[in-house]
Backbone atoms as SQL, in Angstrom:
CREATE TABLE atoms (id INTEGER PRIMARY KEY, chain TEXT, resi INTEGER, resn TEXT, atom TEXT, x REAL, y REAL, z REAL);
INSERT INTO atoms VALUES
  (1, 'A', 1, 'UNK', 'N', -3.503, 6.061, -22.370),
  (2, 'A', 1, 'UNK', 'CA', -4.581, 5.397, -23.070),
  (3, 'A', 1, 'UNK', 'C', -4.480, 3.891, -22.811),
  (4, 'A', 2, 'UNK', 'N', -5.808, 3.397, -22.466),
  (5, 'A', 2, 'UNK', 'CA', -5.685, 2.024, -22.732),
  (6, 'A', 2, 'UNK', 'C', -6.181, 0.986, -23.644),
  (7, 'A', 3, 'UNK', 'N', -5.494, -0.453, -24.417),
  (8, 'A', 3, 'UNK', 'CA', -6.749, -0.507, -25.214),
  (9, 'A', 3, 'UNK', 'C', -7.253, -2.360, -24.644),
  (10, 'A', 4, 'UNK', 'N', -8.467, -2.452, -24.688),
  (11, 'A', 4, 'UNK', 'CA', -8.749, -3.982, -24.206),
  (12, 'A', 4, 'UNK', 'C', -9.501, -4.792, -26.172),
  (13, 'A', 5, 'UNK', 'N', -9.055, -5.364, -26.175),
  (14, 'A', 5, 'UNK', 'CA', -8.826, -6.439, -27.120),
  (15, 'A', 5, 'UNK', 'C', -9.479, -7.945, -26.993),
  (16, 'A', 6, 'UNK', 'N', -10.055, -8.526, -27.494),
  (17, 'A', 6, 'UNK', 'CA', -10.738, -10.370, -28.080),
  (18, 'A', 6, 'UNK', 'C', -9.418, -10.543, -28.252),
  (19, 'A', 7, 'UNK', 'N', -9.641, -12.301, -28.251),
  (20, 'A', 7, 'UNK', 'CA', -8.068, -12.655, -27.892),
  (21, 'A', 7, 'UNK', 'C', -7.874, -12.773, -29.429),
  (22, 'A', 8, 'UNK', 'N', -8.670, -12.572, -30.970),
  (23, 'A', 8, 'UNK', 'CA', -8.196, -12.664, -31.881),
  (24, 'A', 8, 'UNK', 'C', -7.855, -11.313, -32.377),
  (25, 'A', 9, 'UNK', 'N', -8.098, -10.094, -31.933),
  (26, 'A', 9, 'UNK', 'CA', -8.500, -8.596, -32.439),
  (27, 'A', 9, 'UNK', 'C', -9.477, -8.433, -32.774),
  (28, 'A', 10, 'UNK', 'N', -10.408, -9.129, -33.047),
  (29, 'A', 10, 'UNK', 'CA', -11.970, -8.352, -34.010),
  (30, 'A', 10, 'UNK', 'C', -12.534, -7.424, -33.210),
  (31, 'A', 11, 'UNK', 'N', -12.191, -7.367, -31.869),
  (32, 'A', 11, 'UNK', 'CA', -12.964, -6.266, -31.060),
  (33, 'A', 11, 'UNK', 'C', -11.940, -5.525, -30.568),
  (34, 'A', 12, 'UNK', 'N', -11.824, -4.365, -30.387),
  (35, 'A', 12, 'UNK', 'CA', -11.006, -3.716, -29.972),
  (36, 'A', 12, 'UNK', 'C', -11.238, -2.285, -29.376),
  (37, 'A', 13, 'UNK', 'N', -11.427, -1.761, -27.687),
  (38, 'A', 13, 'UNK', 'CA', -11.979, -0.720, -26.780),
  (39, 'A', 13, 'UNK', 'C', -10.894, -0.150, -26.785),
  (40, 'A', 14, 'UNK', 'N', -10.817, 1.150, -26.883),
  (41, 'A', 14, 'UNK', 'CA', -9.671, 2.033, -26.321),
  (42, 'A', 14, 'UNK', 'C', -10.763, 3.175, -25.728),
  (43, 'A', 15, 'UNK', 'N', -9.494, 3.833, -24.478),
  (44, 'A', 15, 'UNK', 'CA', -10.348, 4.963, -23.836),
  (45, 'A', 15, 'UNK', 'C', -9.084, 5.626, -23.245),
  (46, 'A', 16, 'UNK', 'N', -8.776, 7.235, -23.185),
  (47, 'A', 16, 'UNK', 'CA', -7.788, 7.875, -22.712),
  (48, 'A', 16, 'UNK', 'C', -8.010, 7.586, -21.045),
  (49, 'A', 17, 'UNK', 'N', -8.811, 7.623, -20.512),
  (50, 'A', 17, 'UNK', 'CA', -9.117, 7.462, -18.978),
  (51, 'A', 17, 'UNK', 'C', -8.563, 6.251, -18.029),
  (52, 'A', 18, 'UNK', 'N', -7.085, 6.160, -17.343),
  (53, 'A', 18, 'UNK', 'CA', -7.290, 5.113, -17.031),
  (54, 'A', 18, 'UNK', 'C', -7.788, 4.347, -15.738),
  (55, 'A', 19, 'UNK', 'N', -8.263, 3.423, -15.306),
  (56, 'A', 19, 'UNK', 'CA', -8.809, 3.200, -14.019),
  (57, 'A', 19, 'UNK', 'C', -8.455, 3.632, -12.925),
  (58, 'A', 20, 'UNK', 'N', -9.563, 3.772, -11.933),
  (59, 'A', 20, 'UNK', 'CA', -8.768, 4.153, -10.680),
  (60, 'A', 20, 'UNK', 'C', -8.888, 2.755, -9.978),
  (61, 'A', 21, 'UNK', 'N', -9.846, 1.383, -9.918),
  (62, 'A', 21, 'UNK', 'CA', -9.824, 0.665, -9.655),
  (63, 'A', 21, 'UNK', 'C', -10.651, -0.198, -10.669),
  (64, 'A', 22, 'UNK', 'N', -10.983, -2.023, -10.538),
  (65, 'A', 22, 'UNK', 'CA', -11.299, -2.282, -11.052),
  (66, 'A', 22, 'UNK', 'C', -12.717, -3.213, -10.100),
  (67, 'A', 23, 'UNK', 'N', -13.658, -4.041, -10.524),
  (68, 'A', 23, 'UNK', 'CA', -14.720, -4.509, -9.695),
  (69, 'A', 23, 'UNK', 'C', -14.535, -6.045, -10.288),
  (70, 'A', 24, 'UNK', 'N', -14.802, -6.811, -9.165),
  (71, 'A', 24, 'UNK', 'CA', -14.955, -8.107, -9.456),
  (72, 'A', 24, 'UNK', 'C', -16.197, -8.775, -8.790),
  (73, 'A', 25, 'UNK', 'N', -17.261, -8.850, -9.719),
  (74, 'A', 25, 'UNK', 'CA', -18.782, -9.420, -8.894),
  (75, 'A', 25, 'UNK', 'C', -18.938, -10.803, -9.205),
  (76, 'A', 26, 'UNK', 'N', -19.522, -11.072, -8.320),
  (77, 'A', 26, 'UNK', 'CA', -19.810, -12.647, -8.248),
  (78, 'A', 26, 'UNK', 'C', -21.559, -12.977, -8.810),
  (79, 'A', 27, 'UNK', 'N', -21.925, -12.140, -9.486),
  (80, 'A', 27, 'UNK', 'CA', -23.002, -12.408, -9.743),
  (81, 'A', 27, 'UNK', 'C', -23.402, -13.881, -10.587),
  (82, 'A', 28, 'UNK', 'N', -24.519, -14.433, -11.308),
  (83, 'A', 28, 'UNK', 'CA', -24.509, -15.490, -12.149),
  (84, 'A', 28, 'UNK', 'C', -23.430, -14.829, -13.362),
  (85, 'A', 29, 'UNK', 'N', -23.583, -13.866, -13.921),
  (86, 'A', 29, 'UNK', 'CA', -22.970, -14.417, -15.353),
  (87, 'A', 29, 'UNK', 'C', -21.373, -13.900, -15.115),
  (88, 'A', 30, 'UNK', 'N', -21.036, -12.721, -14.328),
  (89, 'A', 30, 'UNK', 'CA', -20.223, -11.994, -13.895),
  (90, 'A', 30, 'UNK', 'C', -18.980, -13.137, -13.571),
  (91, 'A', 31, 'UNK', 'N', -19.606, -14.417, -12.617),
  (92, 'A', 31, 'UNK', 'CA', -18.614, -15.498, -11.750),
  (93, 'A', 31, 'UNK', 'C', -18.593, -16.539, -13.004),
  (94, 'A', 32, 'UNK', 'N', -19.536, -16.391, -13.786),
  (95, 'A', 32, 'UNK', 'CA', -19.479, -17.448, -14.967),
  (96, 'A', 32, 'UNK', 'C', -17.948, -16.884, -16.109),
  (97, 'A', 33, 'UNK', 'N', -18.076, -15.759, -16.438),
  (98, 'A', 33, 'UNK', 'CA', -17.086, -15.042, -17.415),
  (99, 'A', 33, 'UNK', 'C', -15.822, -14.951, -16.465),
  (100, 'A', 34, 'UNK', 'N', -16.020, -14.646, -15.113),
  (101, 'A', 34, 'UNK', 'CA', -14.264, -14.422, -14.720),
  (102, 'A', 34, 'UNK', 'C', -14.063, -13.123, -15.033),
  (103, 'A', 35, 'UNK', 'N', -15.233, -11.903, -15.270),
  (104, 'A', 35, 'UNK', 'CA', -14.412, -10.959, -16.059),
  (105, 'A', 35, 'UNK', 'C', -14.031, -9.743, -14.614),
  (106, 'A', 36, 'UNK', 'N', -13.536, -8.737, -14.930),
  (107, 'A', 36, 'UNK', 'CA', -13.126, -7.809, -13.943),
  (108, 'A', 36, 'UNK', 'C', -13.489, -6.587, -14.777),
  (109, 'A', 37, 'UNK', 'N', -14.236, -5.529, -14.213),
  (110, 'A', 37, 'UNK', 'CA', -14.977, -4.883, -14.494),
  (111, 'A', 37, 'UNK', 'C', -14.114, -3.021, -14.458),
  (112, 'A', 38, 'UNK', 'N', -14.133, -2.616, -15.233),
  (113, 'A', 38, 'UNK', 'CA', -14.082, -0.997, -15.377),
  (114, 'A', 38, 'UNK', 'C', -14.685, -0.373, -15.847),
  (115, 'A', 39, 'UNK', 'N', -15.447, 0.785, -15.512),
  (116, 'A', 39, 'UNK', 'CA', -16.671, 1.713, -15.771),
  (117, 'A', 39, 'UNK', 'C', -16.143, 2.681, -16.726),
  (118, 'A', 40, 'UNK', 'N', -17.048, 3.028, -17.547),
  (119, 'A', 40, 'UNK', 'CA', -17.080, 4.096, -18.113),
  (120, 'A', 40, 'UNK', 'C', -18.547, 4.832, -18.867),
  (121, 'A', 41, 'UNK', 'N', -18.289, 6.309, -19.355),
  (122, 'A', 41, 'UNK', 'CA', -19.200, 6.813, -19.792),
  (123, 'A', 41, 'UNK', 'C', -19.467, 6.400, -21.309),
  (124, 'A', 42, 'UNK', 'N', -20.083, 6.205, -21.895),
  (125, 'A', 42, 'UNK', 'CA', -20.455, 5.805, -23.578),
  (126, 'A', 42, 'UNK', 'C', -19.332, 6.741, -24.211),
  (127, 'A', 43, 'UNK', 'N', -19.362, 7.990, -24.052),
  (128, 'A', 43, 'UNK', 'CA', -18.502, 9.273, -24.888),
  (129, 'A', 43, 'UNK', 'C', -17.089, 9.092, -24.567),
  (130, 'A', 44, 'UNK', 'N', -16.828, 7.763, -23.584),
  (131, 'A', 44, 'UNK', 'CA', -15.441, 8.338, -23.010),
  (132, 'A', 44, 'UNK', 'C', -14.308, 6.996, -23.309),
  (133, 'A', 45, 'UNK', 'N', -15.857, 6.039, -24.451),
  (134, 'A', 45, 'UNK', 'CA', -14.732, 4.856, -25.332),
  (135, 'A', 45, 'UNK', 'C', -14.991, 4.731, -26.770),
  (136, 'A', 46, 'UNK', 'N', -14.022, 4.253, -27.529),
  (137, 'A', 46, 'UNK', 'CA', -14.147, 3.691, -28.708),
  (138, 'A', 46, 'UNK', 'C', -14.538, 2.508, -29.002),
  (139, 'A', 47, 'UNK', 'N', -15.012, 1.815, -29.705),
  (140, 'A', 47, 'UNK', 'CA', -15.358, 0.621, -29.708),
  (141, 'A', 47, 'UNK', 'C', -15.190, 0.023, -31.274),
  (142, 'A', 48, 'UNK', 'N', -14.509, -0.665, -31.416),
  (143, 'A', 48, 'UNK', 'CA', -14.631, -1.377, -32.898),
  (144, 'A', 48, 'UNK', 'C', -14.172, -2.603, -33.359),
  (145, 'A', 49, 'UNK', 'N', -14.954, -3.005, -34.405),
  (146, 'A', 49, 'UNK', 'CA', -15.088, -4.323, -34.638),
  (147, 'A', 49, 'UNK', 'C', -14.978, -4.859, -36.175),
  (148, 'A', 50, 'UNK', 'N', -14.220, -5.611, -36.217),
  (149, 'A', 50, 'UNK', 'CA', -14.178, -5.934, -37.406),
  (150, 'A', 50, 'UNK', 'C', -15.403, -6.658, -38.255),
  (151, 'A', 51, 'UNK', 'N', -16.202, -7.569, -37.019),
  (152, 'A', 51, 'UNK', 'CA', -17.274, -8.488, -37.775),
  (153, 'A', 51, 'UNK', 'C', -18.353, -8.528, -36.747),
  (154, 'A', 52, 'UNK', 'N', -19.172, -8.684, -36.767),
  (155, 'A', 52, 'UNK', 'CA', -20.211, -9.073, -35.530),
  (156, 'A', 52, 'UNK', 'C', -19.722, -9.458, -34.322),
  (157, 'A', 53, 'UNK', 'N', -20.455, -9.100, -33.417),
  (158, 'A', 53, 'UNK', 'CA', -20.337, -9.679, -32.240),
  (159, 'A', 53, 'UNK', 'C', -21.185, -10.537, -31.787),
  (160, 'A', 54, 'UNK', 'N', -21.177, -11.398, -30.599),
  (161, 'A', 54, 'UNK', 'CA', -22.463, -12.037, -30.519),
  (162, 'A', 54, 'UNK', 'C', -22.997, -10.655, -28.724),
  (163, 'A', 55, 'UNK', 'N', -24.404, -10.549, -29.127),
  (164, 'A', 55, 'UNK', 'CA', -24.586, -10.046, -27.461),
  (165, 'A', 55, 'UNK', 'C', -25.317, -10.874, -27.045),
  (166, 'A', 56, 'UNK', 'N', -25.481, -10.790, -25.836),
  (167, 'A', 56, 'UNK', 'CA', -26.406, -11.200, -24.647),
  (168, 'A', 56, 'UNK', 'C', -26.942, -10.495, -23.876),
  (169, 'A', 57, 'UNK', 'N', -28.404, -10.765, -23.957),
  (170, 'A', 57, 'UNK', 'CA', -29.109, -9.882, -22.786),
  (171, 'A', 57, 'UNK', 'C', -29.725, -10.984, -22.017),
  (172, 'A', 58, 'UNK', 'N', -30.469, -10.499, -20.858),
  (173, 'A', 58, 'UNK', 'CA', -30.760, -11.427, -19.805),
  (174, 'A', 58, 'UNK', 'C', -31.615, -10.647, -18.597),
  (175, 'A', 59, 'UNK', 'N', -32.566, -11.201, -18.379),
  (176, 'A', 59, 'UNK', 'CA', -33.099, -10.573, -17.046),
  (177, 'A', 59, 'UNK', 'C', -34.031, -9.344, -17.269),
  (178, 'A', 60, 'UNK', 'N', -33.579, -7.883, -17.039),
  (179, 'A', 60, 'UNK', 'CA', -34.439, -6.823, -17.436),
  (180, 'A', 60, 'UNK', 'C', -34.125, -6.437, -18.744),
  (181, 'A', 61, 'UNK', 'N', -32.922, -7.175, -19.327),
  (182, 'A', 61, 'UNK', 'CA', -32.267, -6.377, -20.773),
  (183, 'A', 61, 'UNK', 'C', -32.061, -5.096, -20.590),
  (184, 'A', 62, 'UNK', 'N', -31.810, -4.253, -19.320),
  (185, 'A', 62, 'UNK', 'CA', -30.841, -3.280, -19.786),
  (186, 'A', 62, 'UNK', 'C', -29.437, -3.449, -19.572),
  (187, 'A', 63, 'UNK', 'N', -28.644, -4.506, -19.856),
  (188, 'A', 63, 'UNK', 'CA', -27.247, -4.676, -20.145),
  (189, 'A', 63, 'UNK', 'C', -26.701, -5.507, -20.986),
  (190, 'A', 64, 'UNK', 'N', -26.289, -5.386, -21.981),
  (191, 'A', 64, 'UNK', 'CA', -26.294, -5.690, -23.675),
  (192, 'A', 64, 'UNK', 'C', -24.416, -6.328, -23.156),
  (193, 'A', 65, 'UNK', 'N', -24.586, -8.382, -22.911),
  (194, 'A', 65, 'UNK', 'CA', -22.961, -8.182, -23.005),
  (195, 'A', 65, 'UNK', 'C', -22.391, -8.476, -24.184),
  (196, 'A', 66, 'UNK', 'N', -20.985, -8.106, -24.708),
  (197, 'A', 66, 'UNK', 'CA', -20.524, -8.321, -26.194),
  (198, 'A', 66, 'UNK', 'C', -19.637, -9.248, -25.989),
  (199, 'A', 67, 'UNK', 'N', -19.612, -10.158, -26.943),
  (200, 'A', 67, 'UNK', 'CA', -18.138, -11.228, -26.738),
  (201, 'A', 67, 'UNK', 'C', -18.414, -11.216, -28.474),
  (202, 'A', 68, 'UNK', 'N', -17.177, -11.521, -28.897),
  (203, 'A', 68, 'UNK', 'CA', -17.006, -12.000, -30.244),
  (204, 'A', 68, 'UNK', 'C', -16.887, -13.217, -31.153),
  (205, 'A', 69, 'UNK', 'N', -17.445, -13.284, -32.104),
  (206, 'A', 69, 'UNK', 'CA', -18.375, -14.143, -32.393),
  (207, 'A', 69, 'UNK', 'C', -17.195, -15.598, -32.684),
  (208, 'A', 70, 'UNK', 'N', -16.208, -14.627, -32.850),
  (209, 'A', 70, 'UNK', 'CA', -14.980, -15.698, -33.765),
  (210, 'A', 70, 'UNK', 'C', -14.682, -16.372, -32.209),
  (211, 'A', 71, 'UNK', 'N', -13.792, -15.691, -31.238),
  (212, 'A', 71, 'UNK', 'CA', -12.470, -16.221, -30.225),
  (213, 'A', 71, 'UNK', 'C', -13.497, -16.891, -28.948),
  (214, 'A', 72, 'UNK', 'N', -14.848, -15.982, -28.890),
  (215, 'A', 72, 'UNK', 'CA', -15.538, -16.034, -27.885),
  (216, 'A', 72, 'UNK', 'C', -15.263, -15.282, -26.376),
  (217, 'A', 73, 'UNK', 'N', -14.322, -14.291, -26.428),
  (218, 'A', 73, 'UNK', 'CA', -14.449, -13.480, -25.128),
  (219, 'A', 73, 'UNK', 'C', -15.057, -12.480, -25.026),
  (220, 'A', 74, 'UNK', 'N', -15.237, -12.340, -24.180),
  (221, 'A', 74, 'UNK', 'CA', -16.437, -11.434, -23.279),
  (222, 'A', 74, 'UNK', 'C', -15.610, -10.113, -23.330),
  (223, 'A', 75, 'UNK', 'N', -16.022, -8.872, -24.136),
  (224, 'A', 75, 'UNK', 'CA', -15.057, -7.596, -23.801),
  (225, 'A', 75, 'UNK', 'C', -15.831, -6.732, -23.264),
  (226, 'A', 76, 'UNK', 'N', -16.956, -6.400, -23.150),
  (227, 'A', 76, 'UNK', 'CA', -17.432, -5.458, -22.896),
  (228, 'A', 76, 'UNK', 'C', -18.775, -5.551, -22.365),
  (229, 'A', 77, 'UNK', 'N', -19.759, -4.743, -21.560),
  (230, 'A', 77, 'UNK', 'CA', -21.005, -4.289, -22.120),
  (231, 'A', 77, 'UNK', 'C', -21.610, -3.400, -21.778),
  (232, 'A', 78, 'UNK', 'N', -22.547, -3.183, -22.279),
  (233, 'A', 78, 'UNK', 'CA', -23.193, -1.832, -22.703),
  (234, 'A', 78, 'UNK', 'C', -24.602, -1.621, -21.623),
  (235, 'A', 79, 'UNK', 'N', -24.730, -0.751, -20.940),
  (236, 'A', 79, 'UNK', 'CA', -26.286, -0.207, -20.197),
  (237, 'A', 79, 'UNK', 'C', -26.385, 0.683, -20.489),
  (238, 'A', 80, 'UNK', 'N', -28.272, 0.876, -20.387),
  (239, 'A', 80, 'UNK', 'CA', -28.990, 1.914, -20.630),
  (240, 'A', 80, 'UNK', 'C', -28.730, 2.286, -18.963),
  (241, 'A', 81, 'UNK', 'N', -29.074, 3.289, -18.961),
  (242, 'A', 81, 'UNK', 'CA', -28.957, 3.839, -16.894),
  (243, 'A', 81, 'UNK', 'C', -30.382, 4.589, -17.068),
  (244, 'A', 82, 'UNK', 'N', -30.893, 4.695, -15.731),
  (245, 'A', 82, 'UNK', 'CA', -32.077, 5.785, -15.882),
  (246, 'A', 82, 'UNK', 'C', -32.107, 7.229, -15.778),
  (247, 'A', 83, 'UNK', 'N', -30.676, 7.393, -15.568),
  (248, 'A', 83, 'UNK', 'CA', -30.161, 9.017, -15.715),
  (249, 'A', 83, 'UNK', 'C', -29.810, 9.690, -16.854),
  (250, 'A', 84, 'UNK', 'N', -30.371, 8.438, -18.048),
  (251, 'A', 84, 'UNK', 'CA', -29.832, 9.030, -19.346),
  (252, 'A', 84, 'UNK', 'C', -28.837, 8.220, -19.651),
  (253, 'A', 85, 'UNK', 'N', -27.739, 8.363, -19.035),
  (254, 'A', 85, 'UNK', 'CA', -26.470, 8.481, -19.444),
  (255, 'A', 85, 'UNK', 'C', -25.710, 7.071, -19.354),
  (256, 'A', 86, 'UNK', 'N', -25.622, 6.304, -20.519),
  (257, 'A', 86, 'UNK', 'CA', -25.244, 5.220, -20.814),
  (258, 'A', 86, 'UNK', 'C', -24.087, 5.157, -20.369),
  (259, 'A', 87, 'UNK', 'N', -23.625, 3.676, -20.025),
  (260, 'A', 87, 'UNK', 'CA', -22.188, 3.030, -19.666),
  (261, 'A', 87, 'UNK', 'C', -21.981, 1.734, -20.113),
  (262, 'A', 88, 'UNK', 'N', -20.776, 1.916, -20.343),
  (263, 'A', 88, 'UNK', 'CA', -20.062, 0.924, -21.071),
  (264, 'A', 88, 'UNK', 'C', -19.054, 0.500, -19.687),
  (265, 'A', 89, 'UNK', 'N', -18.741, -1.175, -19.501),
  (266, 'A', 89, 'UNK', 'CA', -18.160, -1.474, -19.009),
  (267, 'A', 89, 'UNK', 'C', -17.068, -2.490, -19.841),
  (268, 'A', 90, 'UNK', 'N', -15.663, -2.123, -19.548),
  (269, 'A', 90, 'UNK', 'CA', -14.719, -3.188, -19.977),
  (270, 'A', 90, 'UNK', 'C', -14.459, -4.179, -19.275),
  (271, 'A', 91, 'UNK', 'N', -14.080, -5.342, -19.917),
  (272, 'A', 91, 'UNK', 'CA', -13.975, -6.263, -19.365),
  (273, 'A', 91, 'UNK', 'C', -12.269, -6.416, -19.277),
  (274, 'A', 92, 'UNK', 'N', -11.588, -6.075, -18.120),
  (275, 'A', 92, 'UNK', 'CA', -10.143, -5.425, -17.787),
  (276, 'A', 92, 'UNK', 'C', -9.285, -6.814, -18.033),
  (277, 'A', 93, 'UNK', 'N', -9.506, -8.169, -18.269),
  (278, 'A', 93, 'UNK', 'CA', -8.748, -8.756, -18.583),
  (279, 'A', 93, 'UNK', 'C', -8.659, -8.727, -19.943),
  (280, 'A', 94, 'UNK', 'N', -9.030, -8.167, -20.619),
  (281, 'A', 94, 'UNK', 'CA', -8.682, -7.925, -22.271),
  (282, 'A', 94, 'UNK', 'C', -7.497, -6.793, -22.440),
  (283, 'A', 95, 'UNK', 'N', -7.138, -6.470, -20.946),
  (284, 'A', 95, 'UNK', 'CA', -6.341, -5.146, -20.925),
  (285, 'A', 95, 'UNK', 'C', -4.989, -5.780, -20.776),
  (286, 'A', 96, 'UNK', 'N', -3.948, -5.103, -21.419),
  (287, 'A', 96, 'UNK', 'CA', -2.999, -5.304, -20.633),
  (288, 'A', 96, 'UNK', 'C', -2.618, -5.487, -19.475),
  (289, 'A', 97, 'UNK', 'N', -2.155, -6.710, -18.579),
  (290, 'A', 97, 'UNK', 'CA', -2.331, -7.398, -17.503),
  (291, 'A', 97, 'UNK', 'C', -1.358, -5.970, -16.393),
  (292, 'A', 98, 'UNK', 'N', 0.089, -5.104, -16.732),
  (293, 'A', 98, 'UNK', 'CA', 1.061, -4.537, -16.353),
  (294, 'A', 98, 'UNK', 'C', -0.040, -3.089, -15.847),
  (295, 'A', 99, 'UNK', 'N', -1.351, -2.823, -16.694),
  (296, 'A', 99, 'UNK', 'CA', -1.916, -1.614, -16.278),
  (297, 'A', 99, 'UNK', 'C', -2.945, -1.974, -15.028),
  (298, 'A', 100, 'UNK', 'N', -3.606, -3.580, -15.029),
  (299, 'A', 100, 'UNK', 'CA', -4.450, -3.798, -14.228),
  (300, 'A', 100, 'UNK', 'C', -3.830, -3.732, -12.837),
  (301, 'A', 101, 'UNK', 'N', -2.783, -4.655, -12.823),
  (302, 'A', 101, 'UNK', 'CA', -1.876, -4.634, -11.579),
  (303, 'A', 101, 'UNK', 'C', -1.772, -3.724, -10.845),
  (304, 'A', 102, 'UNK', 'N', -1.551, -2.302, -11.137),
  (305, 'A', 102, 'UNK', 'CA', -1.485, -0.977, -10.758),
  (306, 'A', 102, 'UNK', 'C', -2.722, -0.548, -9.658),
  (307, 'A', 103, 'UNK', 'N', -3.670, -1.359, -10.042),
  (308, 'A', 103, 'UNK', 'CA', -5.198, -0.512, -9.689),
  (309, 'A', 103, 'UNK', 'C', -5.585, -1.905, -8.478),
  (310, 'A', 104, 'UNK', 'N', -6.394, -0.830, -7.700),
  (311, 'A', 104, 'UNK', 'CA', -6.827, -1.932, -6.775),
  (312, 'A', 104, 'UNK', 'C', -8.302, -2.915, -7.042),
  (313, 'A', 105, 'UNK', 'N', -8.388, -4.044, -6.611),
  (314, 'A', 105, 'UNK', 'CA', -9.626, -4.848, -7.059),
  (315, 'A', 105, 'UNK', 'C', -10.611, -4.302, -6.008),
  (316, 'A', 106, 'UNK', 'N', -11.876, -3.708, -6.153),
  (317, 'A', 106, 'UNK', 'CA', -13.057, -3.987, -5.577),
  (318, 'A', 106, 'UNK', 'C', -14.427, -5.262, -5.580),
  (319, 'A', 107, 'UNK', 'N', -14.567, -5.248, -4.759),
  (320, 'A', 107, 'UNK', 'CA', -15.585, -6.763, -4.590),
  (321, 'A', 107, 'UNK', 'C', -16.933, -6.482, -4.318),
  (322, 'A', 108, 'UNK', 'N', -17.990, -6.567, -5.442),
  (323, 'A', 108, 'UNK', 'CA', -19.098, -6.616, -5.535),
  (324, 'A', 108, 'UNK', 'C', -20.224, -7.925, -5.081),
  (325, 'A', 109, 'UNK', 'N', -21.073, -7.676, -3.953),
  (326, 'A', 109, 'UNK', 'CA', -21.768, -9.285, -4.107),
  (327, 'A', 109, 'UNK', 'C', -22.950, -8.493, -5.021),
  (328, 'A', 110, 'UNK', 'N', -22.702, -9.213, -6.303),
  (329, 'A', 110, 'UNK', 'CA', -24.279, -9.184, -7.112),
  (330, 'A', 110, 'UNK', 'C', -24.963, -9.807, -6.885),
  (331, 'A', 111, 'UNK', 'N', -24.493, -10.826, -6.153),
  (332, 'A', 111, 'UNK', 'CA', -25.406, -12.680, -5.919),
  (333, 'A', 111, 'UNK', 'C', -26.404, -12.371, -4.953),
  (334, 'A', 112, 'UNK', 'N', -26.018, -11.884, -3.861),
  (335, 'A', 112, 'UNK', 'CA', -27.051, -11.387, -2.517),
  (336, 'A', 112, 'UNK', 'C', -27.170, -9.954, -2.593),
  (337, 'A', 113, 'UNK', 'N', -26.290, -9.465, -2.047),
  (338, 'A', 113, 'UNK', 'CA', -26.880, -7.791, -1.285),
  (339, 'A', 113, 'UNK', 'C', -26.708, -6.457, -2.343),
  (340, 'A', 114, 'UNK', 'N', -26.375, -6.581, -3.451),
  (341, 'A', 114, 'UNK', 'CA', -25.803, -5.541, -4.444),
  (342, 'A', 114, 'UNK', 'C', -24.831, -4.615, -3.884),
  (343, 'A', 115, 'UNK', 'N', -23.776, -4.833, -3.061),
  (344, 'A', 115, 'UNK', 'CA', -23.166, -3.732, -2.454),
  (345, 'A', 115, 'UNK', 'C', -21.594, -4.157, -2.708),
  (346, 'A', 116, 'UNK', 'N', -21.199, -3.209, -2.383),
  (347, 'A', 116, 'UNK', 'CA', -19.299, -2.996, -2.538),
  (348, 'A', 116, 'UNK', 'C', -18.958, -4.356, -0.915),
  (349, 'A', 117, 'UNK', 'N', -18.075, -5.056, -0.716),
  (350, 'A', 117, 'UNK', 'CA', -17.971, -5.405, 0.100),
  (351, 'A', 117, 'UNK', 'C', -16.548, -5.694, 0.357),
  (352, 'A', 118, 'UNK', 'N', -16.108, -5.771, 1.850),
  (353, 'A', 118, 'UNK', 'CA', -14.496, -5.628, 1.917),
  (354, 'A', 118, 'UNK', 'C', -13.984, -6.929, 1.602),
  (355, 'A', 119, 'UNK', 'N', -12.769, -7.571, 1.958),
  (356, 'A', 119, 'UNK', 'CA', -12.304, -8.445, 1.419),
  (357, 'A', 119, 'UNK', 'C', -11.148, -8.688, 2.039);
């Protein structure tokens, strides 16, 4: 199990699944946060919070990001998909740094071409 955490606790993701890799996009808000990205299905995390969060949407608004309202980091966020089937993405530096290490980084350009790219 892993769990990703706000640097004060008010937010706190756990999910039994752990990565097989993680994504790092350079998109606008993606290169703005620094965050590193792990996928998941809605059913396949917990999510909880002690107090509000603040979200952000942007652009088409289907991706809801959460940071907390107190510390201000970015843990998570949330899409609608058009297959139904919602995803939640963690934001893997809230993770224990010893589990990320393990997994390899993938490189997304969000900025230009939307594709996986080598590195």
């Amino acid at each position: 199990m892993i769990e990703a955490t706000c640097h004060c606790g008010n937010i706190a993701i756990t999910t039994k699944k752990l990565p097989k890799s993680v994504t790092s996009c350079n998109c606008s808000i993606c290169y703005r946060i620094a965050a590193l990205w792990v996928y998941y299905t809605a059913n396949q995390v917990v999510i909880k919070q002690e107090s509000n969060n603040a979200v952000y949407l942007w652009g088409n608004k289907l991706r809801s990001y959460h940071s907390c309202s107190f510390c201000g980091c970015t843990t998570h966020y949330t899409q609608k998909r058009d297959n139904g089937i919602n995803r939640v993405a963690i934001n893997a530096r809230m993770v224990n740094s010893d589990i990320i290490k393990a997994v390899n980084i993938r490189y997304f350009d969000g900025a230009n071409t939307f594709k996986y790219v080598e590195q």
